[in-house]
SETIZA-32189 format. One record per atom (N, C-alpha, C): y, x, z. Coordinates in steps of 0.2 Angstrom, whole numbers, plus 5000, padded with zeros to 4 digits. Atoms other than C-alpha are relative to their C-alpha. Layout:
YXZ/...
END
This chain:
499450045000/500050005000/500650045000/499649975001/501550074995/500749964998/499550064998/503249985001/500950055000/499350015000/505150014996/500349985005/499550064997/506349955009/500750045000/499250004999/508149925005/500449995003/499550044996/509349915017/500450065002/499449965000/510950015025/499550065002/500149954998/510150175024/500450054996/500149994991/510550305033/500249945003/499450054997/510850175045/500450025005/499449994993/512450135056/499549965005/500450034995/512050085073/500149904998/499750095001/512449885064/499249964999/500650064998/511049735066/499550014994/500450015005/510349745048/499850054999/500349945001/510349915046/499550055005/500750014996/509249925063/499449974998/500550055004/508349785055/499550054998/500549965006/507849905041/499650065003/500249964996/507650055052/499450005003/500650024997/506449995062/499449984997/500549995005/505249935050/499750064998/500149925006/505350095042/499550035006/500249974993/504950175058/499249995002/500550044997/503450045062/499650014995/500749995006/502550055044/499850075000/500149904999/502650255045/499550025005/500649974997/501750235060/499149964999/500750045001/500550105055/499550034993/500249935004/500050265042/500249954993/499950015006/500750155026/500650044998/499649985004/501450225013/500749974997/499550065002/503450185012/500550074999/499249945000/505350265007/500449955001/499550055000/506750195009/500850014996/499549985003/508450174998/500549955003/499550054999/510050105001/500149944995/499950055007/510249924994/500550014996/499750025007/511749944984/499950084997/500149965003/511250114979/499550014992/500550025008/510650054958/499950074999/500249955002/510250244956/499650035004/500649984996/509250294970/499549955001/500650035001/508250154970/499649984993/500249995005/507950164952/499650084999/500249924998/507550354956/499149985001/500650034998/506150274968/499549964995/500650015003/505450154957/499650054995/500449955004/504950304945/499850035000/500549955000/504050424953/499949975008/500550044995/503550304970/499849954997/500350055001/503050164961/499549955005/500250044996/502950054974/499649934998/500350065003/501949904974/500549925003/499550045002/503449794981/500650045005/499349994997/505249814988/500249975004/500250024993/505549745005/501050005002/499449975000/507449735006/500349955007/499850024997/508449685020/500649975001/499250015001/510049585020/500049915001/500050064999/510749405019/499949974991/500350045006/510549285002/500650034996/499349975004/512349374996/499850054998/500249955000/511249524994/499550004995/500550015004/510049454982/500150034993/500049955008/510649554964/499750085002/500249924997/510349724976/499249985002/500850004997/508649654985/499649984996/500350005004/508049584971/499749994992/499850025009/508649554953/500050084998/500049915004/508749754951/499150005002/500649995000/507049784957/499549974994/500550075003/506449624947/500250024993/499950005008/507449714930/499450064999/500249935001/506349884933/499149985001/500850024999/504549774936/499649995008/500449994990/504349794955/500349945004/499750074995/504149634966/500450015003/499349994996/505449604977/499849955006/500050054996/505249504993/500550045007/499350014994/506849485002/499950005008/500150034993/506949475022/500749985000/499350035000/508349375025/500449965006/499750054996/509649305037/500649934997/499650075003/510749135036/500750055001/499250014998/512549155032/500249964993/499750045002/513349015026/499649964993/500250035007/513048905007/499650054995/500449955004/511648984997/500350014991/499549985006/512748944980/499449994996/500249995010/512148994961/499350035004/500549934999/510749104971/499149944999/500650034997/509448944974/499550004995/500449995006/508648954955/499750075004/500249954999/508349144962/499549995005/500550014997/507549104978/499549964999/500750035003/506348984971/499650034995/500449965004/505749094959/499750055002/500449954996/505049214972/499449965003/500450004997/503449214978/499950005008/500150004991/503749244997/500650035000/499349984994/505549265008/499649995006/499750024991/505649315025/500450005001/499350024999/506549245035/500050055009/499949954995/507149325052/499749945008/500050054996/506849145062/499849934997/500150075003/506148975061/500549954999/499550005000/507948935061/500350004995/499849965008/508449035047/499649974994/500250055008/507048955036/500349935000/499950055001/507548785042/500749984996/499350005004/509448835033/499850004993/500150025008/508648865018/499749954996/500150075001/507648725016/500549954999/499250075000/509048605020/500250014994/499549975006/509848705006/499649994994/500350005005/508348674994/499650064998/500549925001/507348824993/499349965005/500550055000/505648764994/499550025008/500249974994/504648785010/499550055002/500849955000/502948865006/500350064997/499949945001/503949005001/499850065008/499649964994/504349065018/499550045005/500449974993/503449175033/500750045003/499649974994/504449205048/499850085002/500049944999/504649405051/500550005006/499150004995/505749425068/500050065000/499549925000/506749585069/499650025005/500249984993/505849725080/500550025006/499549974991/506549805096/499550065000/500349924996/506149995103/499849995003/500050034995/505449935118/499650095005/500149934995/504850125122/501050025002/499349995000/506950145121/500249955006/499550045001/507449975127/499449985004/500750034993/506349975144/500449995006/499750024993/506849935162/500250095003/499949934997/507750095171/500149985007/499850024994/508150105188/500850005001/499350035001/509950055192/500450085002/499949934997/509950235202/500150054992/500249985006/509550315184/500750054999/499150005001/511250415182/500250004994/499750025005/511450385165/500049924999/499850065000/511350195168/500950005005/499750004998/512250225183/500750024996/499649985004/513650305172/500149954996/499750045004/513750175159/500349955005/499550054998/514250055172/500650025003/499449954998/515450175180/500649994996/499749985006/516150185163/500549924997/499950055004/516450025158/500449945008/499549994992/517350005178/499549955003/500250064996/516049895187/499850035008/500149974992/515949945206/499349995002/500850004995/514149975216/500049935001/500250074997/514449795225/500149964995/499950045005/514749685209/499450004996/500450005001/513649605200/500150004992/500050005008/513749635179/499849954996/499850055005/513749505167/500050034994/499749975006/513749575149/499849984992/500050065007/513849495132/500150074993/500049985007/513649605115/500149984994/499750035006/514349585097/500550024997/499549985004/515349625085/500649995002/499550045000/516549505091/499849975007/500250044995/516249415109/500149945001/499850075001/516849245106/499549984996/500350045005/515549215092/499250005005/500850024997/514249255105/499949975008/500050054995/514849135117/500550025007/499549984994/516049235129/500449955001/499650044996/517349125131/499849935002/500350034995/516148995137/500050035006/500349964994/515349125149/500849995005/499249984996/517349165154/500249935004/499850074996/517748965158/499249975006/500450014995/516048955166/500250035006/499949964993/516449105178/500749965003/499550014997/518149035181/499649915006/500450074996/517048855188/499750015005/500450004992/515948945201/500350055002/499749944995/517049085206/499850015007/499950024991/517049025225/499249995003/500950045000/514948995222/499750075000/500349965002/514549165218/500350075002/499749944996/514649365223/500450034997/499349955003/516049475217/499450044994/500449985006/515549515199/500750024995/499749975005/516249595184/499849994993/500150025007/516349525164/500050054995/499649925007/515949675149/499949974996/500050025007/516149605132/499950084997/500449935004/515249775122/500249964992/499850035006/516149735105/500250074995/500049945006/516549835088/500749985000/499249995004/518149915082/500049994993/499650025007/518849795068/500449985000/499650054999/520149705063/499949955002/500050074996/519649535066/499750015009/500050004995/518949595081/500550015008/499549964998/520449675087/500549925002/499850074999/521149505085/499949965004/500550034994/519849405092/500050025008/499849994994/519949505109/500650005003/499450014998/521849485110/499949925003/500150094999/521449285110/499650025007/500450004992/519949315124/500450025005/499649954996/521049425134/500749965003/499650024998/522249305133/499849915003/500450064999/520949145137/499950035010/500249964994/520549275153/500449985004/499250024996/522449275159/500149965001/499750074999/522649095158/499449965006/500950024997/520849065168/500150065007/499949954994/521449205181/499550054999/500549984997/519949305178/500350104995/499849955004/520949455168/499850075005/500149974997/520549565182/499250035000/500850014999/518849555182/499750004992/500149995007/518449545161/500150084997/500049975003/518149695152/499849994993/500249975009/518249735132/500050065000/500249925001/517349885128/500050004993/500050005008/517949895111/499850084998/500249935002/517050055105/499349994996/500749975005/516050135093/499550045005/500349964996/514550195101/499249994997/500749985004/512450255096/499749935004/500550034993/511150155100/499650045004/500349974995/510450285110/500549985007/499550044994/511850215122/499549945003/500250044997/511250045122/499649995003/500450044996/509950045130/500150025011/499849984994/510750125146/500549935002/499450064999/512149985144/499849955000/500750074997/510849835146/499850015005/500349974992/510149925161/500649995002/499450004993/511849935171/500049925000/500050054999/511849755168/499349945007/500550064997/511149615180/500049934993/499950065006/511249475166/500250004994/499550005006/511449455149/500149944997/499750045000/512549315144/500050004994/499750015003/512649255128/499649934996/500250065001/512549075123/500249994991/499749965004/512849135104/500449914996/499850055006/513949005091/499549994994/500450005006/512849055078/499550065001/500449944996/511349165080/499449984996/500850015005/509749195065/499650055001/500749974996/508749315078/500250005006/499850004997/509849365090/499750085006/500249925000/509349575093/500150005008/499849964992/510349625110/499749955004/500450054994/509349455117/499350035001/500849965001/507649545115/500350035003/500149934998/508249695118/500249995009/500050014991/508949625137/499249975002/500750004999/507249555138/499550065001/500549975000/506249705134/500450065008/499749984994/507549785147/499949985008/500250024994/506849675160/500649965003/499550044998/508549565160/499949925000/500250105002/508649375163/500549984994/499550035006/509649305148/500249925001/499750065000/510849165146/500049974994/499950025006/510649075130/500249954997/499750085001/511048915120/499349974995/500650055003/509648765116/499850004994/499750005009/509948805096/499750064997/499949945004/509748905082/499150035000/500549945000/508349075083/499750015008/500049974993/508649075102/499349965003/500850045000/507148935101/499450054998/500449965002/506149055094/500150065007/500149944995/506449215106/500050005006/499949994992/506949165122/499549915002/500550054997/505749055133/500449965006/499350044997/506948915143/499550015007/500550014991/506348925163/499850084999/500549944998/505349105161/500450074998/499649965002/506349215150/500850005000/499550025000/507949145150/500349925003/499850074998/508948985156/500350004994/499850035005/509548895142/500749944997/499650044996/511148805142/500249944992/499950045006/511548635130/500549994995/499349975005/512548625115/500449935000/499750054999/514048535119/500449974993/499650025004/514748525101/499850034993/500349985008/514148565081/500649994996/499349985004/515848625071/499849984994/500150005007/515548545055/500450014995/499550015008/516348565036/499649974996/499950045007/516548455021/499950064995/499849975008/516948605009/500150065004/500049955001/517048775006/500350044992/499749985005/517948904995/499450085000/500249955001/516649024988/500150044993/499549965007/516849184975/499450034999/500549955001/515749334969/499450015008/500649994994/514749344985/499749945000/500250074999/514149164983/499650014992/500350025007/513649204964/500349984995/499750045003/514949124956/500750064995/499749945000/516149234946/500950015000/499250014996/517849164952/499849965006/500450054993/518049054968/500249964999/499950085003/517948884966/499949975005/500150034996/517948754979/499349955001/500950035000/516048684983/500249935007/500150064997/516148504990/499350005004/500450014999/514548465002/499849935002/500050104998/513548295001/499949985005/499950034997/513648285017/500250055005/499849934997/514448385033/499750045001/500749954996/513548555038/500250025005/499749954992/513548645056/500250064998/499949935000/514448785053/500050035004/500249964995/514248845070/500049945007/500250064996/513848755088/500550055005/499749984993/514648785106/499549995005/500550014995/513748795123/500549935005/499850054994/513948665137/500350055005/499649964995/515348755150/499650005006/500250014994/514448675164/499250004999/500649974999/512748725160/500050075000/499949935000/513248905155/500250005009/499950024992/513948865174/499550005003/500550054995/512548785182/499450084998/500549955000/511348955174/500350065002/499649954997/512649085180/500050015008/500150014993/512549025198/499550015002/500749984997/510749015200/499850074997/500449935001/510449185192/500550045004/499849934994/511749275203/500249995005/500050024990/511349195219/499250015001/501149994999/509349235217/500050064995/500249945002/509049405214/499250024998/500750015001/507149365215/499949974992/500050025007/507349255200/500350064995/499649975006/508449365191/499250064997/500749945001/506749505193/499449954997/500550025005/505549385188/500149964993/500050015007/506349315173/499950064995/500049965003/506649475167/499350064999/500950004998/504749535172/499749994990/500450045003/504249405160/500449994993/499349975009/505749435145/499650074998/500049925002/505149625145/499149994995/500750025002/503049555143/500449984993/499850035007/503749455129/500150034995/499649945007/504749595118/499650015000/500649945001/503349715121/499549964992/500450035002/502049575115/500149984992/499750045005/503049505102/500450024996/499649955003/504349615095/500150074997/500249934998/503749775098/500350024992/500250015008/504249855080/499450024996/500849995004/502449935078/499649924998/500250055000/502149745082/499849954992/499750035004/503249675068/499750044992/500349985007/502549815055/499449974999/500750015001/500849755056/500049914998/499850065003/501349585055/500249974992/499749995006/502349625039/499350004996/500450005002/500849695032/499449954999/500350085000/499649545035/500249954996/499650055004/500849455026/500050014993/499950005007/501049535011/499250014998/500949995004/499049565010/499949924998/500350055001/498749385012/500349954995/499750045005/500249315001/499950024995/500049945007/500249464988/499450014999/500549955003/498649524988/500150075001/499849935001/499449694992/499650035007/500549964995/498249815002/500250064999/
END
């Protein structure tokens, strides 16, 4: 068996290009034969097909990535089977994904958006994203490079840590978390809020707004934005300084830093929705908190990333969830019993760590892959 995969390589420490990384990692060591090119790289991966001659290409991305994961491949004769996240209206692409023989999707979630959208169903096999979980293991809190990350990011010995991951902290639920904390303040121990967010523009923006949703909630003292660029060798020290990981996300087609607080032994805060049905187990792994609202649209203005070669305005026949919110008062009501039970916090996270191992591991997820493509492809 001999497998191409395309995705941001080399990778940056960013969610897709883990994605592909890890894979990579896990078939290497399950002894198949694989290389990996960059997806928009049409010369190295033409390179590949001509002297690897794979038997398919394995690309990692979302549906806007489909001329790089699979129309190129598909012009030089080597199968192409996409791994795919949701974002947004599939567009001009749906003729493409019905012509394949097999997508994966990242979540039973994520197949259900395509569906909805028309892409046929017996296409699909769920693939979840791996996790390190030799990396992205329980430390002890004494550890002093955990101890250091929470040093780092100003949380005091006595305080209890909270900490939400993302690009952006708003998309993955913080300023629920934030209006939670300001509702049980008086219920619970001296604690400290880290939003672990990337340096961008929009993000830059985004935490202006939070920051200023903080100060109007009195809790400006106590929220941190750690807006930095930083490896994933960090992460898994910056999940250990944590008691809790918070994140009830708006939109969420696997949801990576939730695994990876599980396989760290953390109890997770989630929302009833989405992929989070999939990875996190409500009562054992995580408390779950419900969705108090589904953000719909009528319309959308799509362009070249949608398939289209200008942008044109796409009416829908009827409205779609373009993202959800959590219930304040159940992110509340989960907030309170996990940092006023320290026993709870240790066996959910016990039973989150089993899970990833079991279920995510990436050696796990290669061997899965494999299976998949023997049995749908015929490729051994």
């Amino acid at each position: 068996m001999r497998i191409l995969l395309l995705y941001e390589y080399p990778p940056a420490p960013g969610g897709l290009a883990t994605q592909g990384e890890l894979l990579h990692l896990g078939l290497r060591e399950c002894g198949v034969e694989v290389e990996a090119a960059h997806l928009l790289s049409a010369l190295e991966k033409e390179w590949h097909y001509r002297w690897f001659r794979p038997d398919v290409a394995v690309g990692v991305g979302y549906w806007g990535h489909l001329p790089h994961l699979v129309l190129h491949p598909q012009r030089f004769g080597v199968r192409a089977v996409p791994w795919l996240v949701a974002d947004g209206f599939i567009a001009d692409y749906l003729e493409v994904l019905n012509s394949l023989p097999l997508i994966l999707v990242t979540s039973s979630w994520v197949r259900d958006v395509y569906v909805r959208d028309g892409v046929r169903s017996e296409l699909f096999e769920v693939l979840p994203v791996g996790c390190d979980t030799d990396a992205f293991r329980p430390m002890p809190p004494d550890d002093p490079r955990v101890a250091a990350a929470r040093q780092a990011v100003g949380v005091a010995p006595d305080e209890l840590m909270i900490l939400t991951v993302g690009g952006d902290a708003a998309s993955k639920g913080a300023r629920e978390v934030m209006e939670a904390l300001a509702a049980i303040d008086r219920d619970v121990p001296p604690w400290r809020y880290v939003c672990k967010t990337w340096p961008q523009p929009r993000t830059t923006r985004q935490n202006e707004m939070d920051l200023q949703l903080a100060r109007e909630l009195g809790l400006a003292d106590r929220v941190v934005f750690a807006n930095a660029i930083v490896s994933r060798r960090f992460m898994p020290f910056l999940i250990n300084a944590c008691d809790i990981y918070a994140a009830p996300s708006r939109l969420e087609g696997f949801g990576m830093p939730q695994v990876e607080a599980g396989a760290c032994g953390k109890p997770v805060i989630g929302l009833r929705a989405m992929a989070m049905l999939d990875t996190l187990v409500e009562g054992r792994t995580a408390l779950l908190a419900g969705v108090a609202a589904e953000n719909r649209v009528t319309e959308a203005v799509l362009g070249p990333e949608s398939g289209y070669e200008t942008e044109r305005r796409v009416r829908f026949p009827a409205p779609r969830v373009a993202d959800f919110r959590a219930s304040v008062p159940d992110v509340a009501a989960a907030l309170r019993t996990l940092m006023n039970d320290r026993d709870l916090r240790a066996r959910m996270g016990a039973a989150g760590r089993e899970r990833a191992v079991a279920r995510y591991d990436y050696r796990v997820v290669a061997r899965s892959l494999i299976d998949i493509l023997g049995r749908r492809l015929g490729i051994g």
